[in-house]
PyMOL Python script that loads the backbone (N, CA, C, O; Angstrom):
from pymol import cmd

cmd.read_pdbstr("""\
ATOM      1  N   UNK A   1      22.049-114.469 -43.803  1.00  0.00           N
ATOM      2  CA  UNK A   1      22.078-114.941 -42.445  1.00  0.00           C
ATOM      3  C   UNK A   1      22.137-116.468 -42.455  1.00  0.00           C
ATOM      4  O   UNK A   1      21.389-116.998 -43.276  1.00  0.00           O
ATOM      5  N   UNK A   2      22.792-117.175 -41.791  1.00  0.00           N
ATOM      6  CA  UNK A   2      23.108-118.550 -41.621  1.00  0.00           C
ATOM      7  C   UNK A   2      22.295-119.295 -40.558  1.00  0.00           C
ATOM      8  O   UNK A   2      22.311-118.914 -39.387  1.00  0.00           O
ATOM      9  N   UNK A   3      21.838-119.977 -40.819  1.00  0.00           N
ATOM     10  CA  UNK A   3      20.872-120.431 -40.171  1.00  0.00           C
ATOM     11  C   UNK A   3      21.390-121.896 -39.041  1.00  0.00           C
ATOM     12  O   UNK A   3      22.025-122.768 -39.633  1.00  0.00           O
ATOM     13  N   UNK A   4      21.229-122.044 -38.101  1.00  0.00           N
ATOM     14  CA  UNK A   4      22.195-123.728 -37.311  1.00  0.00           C
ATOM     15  C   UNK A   4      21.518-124.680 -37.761  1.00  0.00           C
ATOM     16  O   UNK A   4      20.341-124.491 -38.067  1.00  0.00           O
ATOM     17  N   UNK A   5      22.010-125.698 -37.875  1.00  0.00           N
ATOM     18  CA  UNK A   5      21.336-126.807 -38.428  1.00  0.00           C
ATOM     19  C   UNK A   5      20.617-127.550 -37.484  1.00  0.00           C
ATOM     20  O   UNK A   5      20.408-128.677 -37.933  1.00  0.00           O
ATOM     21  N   UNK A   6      20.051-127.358 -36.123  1.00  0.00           N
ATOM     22  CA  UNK A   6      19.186-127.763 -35.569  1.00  0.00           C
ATOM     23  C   UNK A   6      17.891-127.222 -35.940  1.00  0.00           C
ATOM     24  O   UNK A   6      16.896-127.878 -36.248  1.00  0.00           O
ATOM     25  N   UNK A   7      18.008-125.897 -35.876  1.00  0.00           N
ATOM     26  CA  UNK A   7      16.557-125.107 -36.863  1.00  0.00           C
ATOM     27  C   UNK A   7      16.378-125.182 -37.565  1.00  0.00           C
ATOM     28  O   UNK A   7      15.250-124.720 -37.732  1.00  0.00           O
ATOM     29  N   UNK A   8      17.011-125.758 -38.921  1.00  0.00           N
ATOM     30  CA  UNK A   8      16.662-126.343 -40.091  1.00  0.00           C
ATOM     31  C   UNK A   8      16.362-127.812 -40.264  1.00  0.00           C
ATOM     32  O   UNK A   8      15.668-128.098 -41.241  1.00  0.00           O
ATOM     33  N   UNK A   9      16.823-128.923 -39.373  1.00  0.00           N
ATOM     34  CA  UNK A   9      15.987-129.768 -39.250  1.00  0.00           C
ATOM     35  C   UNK A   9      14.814-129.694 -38.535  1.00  0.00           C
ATOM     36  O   UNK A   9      13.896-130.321 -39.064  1.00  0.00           O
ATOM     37  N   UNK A  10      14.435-128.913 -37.104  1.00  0.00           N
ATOM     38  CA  UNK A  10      13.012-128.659 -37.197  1.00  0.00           C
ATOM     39  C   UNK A  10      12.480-128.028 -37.984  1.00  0.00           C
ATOM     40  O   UNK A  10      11.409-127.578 -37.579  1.00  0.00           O
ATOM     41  N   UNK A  11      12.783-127.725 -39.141  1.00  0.00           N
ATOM     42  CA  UNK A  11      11.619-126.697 -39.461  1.00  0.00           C
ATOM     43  C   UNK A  11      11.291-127.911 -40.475  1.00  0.00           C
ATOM     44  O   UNK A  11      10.091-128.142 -40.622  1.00  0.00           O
ATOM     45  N   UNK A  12      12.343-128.840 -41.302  1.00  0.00           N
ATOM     46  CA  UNK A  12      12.507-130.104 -42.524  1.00  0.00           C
ATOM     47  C   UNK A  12      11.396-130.821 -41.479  1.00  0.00           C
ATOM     48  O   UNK A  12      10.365-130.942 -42.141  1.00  0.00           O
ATOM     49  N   UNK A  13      11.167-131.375 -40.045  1.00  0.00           N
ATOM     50  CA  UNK A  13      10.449-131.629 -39.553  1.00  0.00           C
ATOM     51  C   UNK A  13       8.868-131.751 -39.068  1.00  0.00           C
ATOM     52  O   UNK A  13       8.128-132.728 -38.959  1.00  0.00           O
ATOM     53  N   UNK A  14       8.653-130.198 -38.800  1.00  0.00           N
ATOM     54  CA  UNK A  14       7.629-130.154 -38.660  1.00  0.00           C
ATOM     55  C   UNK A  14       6.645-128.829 -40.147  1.00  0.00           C
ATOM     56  O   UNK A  14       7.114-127.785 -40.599  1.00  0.00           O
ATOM     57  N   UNK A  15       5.550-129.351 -40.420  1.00  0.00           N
ATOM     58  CA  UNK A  15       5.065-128.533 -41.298  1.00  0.00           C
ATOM     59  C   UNK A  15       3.672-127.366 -40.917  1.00  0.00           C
ATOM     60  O   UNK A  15       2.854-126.881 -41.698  1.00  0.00           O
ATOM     61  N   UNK A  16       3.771-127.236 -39.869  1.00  0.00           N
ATOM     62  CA  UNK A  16       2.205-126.595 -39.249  1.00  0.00           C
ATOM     63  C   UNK A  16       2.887-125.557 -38.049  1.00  0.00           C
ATOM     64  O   UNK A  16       3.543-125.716 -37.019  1.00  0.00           O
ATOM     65  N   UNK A  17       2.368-124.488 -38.765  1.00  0.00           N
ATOM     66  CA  UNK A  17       2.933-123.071 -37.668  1.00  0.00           C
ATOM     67  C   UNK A  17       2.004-122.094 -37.015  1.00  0.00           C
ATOM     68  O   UNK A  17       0.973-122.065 -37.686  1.00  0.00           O
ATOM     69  N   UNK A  18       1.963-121.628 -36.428  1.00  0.00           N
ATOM     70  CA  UNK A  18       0.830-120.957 -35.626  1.00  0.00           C
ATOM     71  C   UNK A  18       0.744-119.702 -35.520  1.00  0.00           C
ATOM     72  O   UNK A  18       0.927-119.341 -34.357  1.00  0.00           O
ATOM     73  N   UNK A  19       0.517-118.776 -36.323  1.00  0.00           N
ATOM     74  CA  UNK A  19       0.661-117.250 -36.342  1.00  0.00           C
ATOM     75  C   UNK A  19      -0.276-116.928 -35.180  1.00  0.00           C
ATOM     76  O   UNK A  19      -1.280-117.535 -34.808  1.00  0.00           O
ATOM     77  N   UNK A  20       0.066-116.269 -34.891  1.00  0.00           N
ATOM     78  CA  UNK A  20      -0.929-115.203 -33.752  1.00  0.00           C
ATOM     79  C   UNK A  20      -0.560-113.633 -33.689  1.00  0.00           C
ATOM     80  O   UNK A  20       0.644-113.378 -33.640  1.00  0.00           O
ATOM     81  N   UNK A  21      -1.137-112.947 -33.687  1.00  0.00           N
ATOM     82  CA  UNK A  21      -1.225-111.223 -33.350  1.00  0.00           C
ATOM     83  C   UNK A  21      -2.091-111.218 -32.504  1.00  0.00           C
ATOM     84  O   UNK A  21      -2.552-112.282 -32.092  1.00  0.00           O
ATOM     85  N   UNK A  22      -2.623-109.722 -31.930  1.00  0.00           N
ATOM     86  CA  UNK A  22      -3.442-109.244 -31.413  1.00  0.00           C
ATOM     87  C   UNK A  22      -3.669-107.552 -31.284  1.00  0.00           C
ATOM     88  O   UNK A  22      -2.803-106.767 -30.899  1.00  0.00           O
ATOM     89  N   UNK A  23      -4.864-107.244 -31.649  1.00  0.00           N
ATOM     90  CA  UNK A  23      -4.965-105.656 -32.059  1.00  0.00           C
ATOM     91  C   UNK A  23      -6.144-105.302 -30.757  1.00  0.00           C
ATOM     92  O   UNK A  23      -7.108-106.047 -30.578  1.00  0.00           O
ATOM     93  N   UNK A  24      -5.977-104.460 -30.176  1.00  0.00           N
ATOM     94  CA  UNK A  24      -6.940-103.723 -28.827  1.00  0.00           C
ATOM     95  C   UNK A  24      -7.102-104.816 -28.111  1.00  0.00           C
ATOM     96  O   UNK A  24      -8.245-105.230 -27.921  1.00  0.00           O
ATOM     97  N   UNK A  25      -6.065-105.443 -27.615  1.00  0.00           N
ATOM     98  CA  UNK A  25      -6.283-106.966 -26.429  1.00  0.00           C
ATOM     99  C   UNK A  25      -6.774-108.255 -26.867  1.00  0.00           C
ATOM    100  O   UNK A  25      -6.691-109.269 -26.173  1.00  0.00           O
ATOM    101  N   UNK A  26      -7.458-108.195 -28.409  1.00  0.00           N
ATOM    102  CA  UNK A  26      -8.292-109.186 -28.640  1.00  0.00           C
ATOM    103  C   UNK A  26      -6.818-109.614 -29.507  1.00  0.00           C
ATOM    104  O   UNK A  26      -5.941-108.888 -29.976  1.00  0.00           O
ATOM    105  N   UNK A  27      -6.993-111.328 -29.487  1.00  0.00           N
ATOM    106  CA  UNK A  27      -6.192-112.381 -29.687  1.00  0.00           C
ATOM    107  C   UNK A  27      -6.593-112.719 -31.193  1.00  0.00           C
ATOM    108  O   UNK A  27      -7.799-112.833 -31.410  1.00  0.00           O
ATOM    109  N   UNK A  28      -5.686-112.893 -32.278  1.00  0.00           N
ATOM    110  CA  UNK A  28      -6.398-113.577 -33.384  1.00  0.00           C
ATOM    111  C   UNK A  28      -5.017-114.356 -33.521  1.00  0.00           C
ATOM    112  O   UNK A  28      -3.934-114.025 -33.038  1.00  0.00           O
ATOM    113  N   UNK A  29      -5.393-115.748 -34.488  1.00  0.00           N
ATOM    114  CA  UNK A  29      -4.720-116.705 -34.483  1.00  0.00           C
ATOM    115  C   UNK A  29      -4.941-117.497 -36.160  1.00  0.00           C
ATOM    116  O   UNK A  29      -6.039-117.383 -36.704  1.00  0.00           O
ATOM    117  N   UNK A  30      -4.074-118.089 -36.693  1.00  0.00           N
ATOM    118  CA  UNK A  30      -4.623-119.325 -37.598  1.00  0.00           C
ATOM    119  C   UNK A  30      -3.175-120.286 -37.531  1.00  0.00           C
ATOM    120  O   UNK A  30      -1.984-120.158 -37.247  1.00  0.00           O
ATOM    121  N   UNK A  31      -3.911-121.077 -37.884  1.00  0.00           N
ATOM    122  CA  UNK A  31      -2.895-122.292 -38.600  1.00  0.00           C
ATOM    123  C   UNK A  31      -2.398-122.301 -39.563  1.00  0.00           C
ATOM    124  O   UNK A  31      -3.145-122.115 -40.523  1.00  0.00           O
ATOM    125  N   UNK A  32      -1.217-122.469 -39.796  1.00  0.00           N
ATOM    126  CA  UNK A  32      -1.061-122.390 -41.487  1.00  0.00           C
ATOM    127  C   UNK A  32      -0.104-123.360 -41.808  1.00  0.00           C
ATOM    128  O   UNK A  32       0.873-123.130 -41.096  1.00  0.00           O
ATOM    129  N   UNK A  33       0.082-124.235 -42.454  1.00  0.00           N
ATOM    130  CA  UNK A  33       1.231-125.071 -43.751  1.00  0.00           C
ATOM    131  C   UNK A  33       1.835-124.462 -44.292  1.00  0.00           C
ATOM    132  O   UNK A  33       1.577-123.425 -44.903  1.00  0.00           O
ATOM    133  N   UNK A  34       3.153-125.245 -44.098  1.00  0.00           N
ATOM    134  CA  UNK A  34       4.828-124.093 -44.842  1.00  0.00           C
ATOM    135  C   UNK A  34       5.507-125.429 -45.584  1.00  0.00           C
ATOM    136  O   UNK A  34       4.984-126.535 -45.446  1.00  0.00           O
ATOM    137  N   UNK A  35       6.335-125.298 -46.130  1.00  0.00           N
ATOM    138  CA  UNK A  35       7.437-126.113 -46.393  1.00  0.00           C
ATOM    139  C   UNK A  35       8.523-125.002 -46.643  1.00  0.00           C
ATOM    140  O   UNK A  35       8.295-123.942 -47.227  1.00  0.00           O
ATOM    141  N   UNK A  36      10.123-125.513 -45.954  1.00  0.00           N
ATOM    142  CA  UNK A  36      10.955-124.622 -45.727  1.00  0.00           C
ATOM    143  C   UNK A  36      11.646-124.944 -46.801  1.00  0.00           C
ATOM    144  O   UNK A  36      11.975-126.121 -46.943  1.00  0.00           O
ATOM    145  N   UNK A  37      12.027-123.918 -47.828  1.00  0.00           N
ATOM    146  CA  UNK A  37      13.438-123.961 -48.358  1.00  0.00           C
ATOM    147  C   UNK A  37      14.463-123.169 -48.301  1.00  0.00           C
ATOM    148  O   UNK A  37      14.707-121.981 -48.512  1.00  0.00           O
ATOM    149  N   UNK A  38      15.200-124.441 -47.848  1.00  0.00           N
ATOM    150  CA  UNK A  38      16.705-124.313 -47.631  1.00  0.00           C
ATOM    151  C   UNK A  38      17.700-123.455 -48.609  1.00  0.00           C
ATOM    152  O   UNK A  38      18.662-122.833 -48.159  1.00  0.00           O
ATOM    153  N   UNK A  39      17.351-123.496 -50.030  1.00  0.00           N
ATOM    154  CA  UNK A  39      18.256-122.828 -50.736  1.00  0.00           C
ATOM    155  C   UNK A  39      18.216-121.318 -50.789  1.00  0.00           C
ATOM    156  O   UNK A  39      19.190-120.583 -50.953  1.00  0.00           O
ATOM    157  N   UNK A  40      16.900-120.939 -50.621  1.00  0.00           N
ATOM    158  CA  UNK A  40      16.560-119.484 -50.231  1.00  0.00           C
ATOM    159  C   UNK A  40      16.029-119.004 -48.882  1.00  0.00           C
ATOM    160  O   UNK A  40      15.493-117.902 -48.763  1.00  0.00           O
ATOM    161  N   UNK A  41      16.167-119.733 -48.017  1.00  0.00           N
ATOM    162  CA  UNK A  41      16.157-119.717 -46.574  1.00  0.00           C
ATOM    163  C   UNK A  41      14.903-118.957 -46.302  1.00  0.00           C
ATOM    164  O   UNK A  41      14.746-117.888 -45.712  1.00  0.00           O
ATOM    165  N   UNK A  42      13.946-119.855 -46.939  1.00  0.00           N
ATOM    166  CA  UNK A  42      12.369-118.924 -46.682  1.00  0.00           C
ATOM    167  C   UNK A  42      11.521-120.194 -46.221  1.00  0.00           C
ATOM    168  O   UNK A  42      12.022-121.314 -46.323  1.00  0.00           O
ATOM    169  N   UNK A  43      10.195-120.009 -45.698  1.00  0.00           N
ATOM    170  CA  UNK A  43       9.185-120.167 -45.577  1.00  0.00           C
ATOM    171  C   UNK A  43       7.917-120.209 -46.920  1.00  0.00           C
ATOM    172  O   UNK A  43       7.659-119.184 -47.551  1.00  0.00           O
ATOM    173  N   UNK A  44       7.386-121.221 -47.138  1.00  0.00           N
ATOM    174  CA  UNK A  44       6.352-121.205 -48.190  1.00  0.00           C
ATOM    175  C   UNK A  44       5.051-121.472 -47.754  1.00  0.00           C
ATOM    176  O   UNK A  44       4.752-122.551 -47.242  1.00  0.00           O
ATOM    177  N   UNK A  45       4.262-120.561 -47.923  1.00  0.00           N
ATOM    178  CA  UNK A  45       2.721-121.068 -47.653  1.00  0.00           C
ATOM    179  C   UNK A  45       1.812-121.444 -48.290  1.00  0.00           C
ATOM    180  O   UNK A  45       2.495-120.503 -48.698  1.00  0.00           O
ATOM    181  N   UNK A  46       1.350-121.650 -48.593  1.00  0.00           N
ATOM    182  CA  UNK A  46      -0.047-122.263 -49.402  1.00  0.00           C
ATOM    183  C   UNK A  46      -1.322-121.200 -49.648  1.00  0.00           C
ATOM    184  O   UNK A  46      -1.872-121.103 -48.550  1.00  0.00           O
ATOM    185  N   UNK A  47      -1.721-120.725 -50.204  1.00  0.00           N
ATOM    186  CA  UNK A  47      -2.692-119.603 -50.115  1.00  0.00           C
ATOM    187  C   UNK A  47      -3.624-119.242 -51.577  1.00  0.00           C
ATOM    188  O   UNK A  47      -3.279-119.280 -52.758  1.00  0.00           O
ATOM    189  N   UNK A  48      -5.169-118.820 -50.821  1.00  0.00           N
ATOM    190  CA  UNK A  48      -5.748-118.741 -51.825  1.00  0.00           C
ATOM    191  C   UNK A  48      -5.640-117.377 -52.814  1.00  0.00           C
ATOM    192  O   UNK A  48      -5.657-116.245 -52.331  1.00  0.00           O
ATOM    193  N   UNK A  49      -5.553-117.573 -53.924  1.00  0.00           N
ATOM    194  CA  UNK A  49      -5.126-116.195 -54.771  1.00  0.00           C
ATOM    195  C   UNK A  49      -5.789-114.766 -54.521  1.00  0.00           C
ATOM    196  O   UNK A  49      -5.562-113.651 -54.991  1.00  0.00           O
ATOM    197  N   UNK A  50      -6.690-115.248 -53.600  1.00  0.00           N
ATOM    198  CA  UNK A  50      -7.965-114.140 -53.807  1.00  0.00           C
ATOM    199  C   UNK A  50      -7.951-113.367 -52.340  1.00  0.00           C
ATOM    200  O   UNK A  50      -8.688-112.405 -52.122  1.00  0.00           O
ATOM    201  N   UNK A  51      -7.161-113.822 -51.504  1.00  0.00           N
ATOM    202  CA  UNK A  51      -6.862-113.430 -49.822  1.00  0.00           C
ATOM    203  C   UNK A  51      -5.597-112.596 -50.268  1.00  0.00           C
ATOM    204  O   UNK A  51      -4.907-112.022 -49.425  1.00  0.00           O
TER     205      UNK A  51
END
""", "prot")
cmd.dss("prot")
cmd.show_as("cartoon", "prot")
cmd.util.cbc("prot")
cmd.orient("prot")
């Protein structure tokens, strides 16, 4: 999938994304740090080995 190059400079832009779900009405949320790469058109997060 090809991605436009306006969404790939925001994403080269900004590094802080905001997941949210919600299971039986209640809201859960975190913050998380990515850096995007472009050559494999993914998302990278940062994470502890043990989560």
């Amino acid at each position: 999938m090809k991605i436009g190059q306006q969404i790939i400079d925001f994403m080269n832009e900004h590094h802080l994304l905001t997941l949210a779900a919600s299971k039986v009405n209640a809201p859960y949320y975190c913050n998380v740090f990515y850096v995007y790469d472009a050559a494999n058109n993914q998302l990278i997060f940062p994470s502890n080995t043990k989560t």
